[in-house]
C-alpha positions, 0 to 999 in steps of 0.5 A: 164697624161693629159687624161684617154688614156694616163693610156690605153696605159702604161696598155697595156704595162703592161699586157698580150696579152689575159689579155689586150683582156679580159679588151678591147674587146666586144662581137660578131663582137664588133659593140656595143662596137664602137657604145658606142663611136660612140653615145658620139661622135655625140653630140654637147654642147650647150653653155650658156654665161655671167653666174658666172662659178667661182666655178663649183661645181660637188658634189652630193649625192646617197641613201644619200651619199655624193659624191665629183663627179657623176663619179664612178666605174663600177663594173668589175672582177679580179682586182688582174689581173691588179694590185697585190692589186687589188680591194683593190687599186680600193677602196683607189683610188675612195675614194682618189677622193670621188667617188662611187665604185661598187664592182663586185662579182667576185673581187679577194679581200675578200669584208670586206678588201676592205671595210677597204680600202674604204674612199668613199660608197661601192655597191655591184654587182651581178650575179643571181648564181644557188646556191642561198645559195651564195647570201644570204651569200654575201648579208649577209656579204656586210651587216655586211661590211657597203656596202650601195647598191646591184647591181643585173646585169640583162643583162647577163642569159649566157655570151655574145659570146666574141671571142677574149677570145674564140680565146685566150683560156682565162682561169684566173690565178690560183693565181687571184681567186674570193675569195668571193665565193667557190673555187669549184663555181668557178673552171671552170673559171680558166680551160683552153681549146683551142678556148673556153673562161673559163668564158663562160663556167663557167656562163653556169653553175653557173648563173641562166638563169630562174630568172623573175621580180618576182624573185626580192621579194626573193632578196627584203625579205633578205636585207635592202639594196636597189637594183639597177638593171643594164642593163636596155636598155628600157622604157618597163623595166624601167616601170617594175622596177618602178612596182616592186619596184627597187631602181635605175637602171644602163643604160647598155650594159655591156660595148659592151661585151653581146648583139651585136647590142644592142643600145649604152647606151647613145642613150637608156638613154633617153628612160629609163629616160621617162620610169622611170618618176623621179621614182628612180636614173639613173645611166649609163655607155658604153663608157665613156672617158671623162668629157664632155662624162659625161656631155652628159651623166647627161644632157640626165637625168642620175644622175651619170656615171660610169667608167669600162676601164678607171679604169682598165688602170688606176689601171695598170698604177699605182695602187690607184694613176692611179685609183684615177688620172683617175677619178680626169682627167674624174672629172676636164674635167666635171667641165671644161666643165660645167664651158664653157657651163654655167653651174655652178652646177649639176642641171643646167645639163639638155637636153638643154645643149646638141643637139644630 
């Protein structure tokens, strides 16, 4: 495997058609979903030379764990769907390669074995359910399961309008559930129903399209974790985040798949960064493929990178291996590219490194 495309191909062997459109597609007429590469695509490296690059170096540290690499693990559902250890293999592979793994609320493996399984930090994502008992239970129990972070997604009040599921009818397997929360919270995303998607028809009922800024203080007074929010797109709301007391916020655009014509991740990173002002971590993910995407991506102020698809493709392909082998591919391809640029460590990656 030479680059992460070589895991999409054999993933897309692999998996059915509407699983495979479940994984690829975006929302709307997918316009952000392109712009996502589109934006990486249109920068240029600056290049710095007779600088010692013997030994680049891309260890780092988030909330004070040490990490082999600013590459992680986005959170993405059902991993049972690509591979039958699912979320489990997820977690020996980013541990195998020292990174972060954000875990999605929606994963198909109970959150306690896939921490047995993890070598590296677990976070925990969520999604702000009605049924507010659900979270304090998962909160609980990520808590007791040694996670180190919680991920609120803030981007999604109701499902963005993905028609390729719609056309597909896509309902989940009933033998691939989201064993972390009540079956009867989740039955509607595994009914089926021609030219309808089950989990749009499953957030429309579970997520709580209500919740405000303030809402963070209920969140805030039931854990010691800190709080990440992610989908984070402007410098109006980084200021928010900073006011009320965020932890760290992920750059996102939920991989192209809820608002379209909303703006690359990478083109609203700068804005976040300024309207954060050095307050709080910066993580981003959208679109990212290679190590040179990710070397964009920290130059612009982000302070690690997350991986959603190619994750995905990689698990397909082979399981722990192909996710650790995806992320080790994306790891050497930044080093390389800071070797060439020189710039030999991660604090030499700043907004001189990269024209846009």
């Amino acid at each position: 495997m030479l680059c992460v495309e070589d895991y999409q191909s054999i993933a897309r062997d692999r998996l059915t058609p509407e699983v495979w459109d479940f994984v690829e597609g975006g929302s709307g007429a997918e316009r952000t979903l392109a712009a996502n590469r589109q934006a990486f695509e249109g920068m240029t490296l600056r290049p710095r030379v007779l600088v010692d690059v013997s030994a680049p170096d891309a260890r780092t540290t988030l909330f004070g764990a040490p990490l082999a690499t600013p590459v992680g693990v986005a959170p993405t559902a059902y991993h049972r769907l690509m591979h039958p250890d699912g979320e489990l293999a997820t977690a020996r592979g980013a541990g195998a390669a020292g990174a972060l793994y954000v875990v999605s609320i929606f994963a198909s493996q109970p959150l306690e074995d896939i921490a047995k399984a993890a070598t590296g930090p677990l976070w925990l994502q969520l999604y702000w359910l009605r049924r507010r008992e659900a979270l304090v239970d998962l909160v609980g129990r990520a808590e007791a399961a040694g996670y180190r972070a919680l991920v609120l997604t803030v981007d999604a009040p109701r499902i963005g309008r993905r028609l390729r599921d719609a056309r597909n009818g896509f309902a989940i397997d009933p033998d691939v559930r989201a064993v972390n929360l009540d079956a009867a919270l989740t039955a509607t995303s595994h009914e089926r129903a021609e030219g309808t998607s089950a989990l749009d028809r499953h957030a429309a009922e579970e997520f709580d399209p209500t919740i405000t800024w303030a809402d963070l203080a209920w969140l805030r007074a039931r854990t010691r974790l800190p709080i990440v929010l992610k989908g984070i797109l402007t410098a109006e709301d980084a200021r928010l985040a900073v006011e009320h007391g965020v932890d760290a916020v992920v750059v996102s655009n939920h991989g192209g798949r809820q608002l379209d014509r909303a703006p690359a991740s990478l083109a609203a990173l700068g804005e976040v960064v300024a309207g954060l002002g050095g307050a709080m971590p910066v993580l981003m993910d959208g679109g990212v493929r290679t190590g040179a995407d990710v070397f964009c991506a920290l130059a612009l102020g982000a302070d690690a990178v997350l991986l959603g698809r190619p994750v995905l493709w990689g698990l397909a392909a082979d399981g722990a291996a192909g996710v650790a082998g995806a992320l080790d591919l994306v790891t050497g391809e930044l080093t390389h590219t800071m070797a060439l640029t020189g710039r030999p460590n991660l604090s030499d990656i700043d907004h001189t490194a990269v024209h846009q």
